[in-house]
C-alpha positions, 0 to 999 in steps of 0.5 A: 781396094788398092793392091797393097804396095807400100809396107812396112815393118817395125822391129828388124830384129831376127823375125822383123829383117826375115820379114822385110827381106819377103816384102823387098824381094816380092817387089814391095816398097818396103820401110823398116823401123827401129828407134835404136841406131844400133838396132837400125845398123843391125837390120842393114847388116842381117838383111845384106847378108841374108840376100848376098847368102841367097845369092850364094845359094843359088836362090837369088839371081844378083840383079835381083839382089841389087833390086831388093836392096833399093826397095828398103828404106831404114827408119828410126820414127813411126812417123816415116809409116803415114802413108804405108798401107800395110805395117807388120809389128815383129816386136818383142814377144810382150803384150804391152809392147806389142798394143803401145805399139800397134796403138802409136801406128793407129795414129800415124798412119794416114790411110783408114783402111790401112792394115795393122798385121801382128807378127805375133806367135801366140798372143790373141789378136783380138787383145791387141786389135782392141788398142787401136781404134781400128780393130777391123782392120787388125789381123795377125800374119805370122811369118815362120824364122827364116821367113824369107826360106820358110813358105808358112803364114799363119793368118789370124782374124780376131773377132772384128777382123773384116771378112774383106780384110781378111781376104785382102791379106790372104790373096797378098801373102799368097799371090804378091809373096807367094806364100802357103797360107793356113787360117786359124781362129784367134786363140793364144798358139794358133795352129802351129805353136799350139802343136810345137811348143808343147813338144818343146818344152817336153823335150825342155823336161827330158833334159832338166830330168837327166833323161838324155843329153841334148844332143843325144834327144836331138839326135834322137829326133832328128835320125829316129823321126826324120826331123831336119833338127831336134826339139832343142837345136829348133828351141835354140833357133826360136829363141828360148825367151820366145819359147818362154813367152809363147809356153806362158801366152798358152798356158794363161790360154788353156791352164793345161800343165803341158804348156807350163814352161819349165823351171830350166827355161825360166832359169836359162832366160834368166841367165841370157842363155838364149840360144842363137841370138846370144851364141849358147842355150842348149848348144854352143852357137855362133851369134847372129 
């Protein structure tokens, strides 16, 4: 098969501008696709001063930052996608939202053996797979925030995943993005939330109960565990209505209470207290 070179990704929200910034400065021809204006102009801005703060850092030579940046083209249509070989969806955490979408891409995309790669943090692949009539060559490829700092992937085969789809994205996120690359079989969490957001959300009960303060359960993971930041601060970091839909994909799953989301949770989400991404959840935060 073709080395994959042409990608692209659609939804250039916190995740889907992590992402493309990977593909751009691995060398990648790289499109990213929002159809709101305001979402488009957003994504230019997070992923400029992502690469100017790795520059900063020490992380990213200039001319490579210079470089990266003209590998990017900004789209608002699907239609931009036909000739993309590989197109990461880094959507909503929304089982509709997520299959409308991966169905419109199954019909633009021109390349048969193009790949459908799902961001996806928990939802079974299979279930979005079987809305395109190419299934064998839907795969998740979940990216850990901030992707272009964080070495994970979690790769996902569904049920009709091609074993030589399979290992062409593996050897693509491994050698082309250099990546750390763990397998798991498609069931809702896979490996790493299926561990993390129980403990999550216990730490979500802790704090509803009046057990301790935020900061003093943060604190008390961070300097009683070496965690480099407690359960609440990394809740804030996901978003707490990604850990919500997360929680309620491994609950639908299992039916085990311990991913049961928790009313605080419901009623922080209800209320837009979304951690990060909004400037307050548990903590106060400087909006991104």
């Amino acid at each position: 098969m073709n080395e994959i070179r042409r990608v692209a990704v659609v939804g250039a929200g916190q995740m889907g501008s992590g992402i493309a910034e990977v593909f751009a400065r691995a060398g990648l021809d790289t499109v990213v696709c929002e159809r709101s204006p305001d979402a488009l102009r957003a994504a230019r801005a997070r992923i400029d001063r992502s690469l100017h703060r790795a520059v900063d850092r020490g992380r990213l030579d200039p001319n490579a930052r210079g470089e990266a940046w003209a590998r990017l083209l900004f789209a608002d249509d699907l239609e931009a996608l036909a000739d993309r070989q590989l197109v990461v969806e880094a959507v909503v955490e929304d089982e509709r939202v997520k299959t409308d979408l991966l169905a419109g891409l199954d019909k633009v995309l021109a390349d048969q053996q193009a790949v459908l790669a799902t961001n996806t943090s928990a939802i079974p692949v299979t279930r979005l797979g079987i809305a395109t009539t190419r299934a064998s060559h839907v795969i998740g490829l979940h990216f850990f925030n901030p992707a272009p700092v964080m070495p994970l992937v979690e790769l996902v085969a569904s049920l009709h995943t091609g074993p030589a789809v399979l290992d062409r994205v593996e050897g693509f996120a491994r050698d082309t993005l250099g990546k750390h690359v763990v397998r798991s079989r498609d069931r809702a969490g896979f490996v790493v939330n299926a561990l993390l957001v129980p403990y999550l959300l216990g730490a979500i009960r802790m704090a509803e109960a009046g057990h301790a303060t935020p900061a003093d359960i943060d604190a008390g993971m961070v300097h009683g565990c070496a965690h480099p930041m407690g359960p609440l601060q990394l809740a804030d970091l996901i978003g707490l209505d990604t850990v919500q839909a997360i929680a309620e994909s491994l609950y639908d799953e299992y039916k085990e209470p311990l991913y049961a989301p928790p009313p605080l949770l419901a009623r922080m989400v209800e209320a837009g207290l979304l951690g990060r991404k909004s400037g307050r959840g548990f903590h106060p935060h400087r909006p991104v």
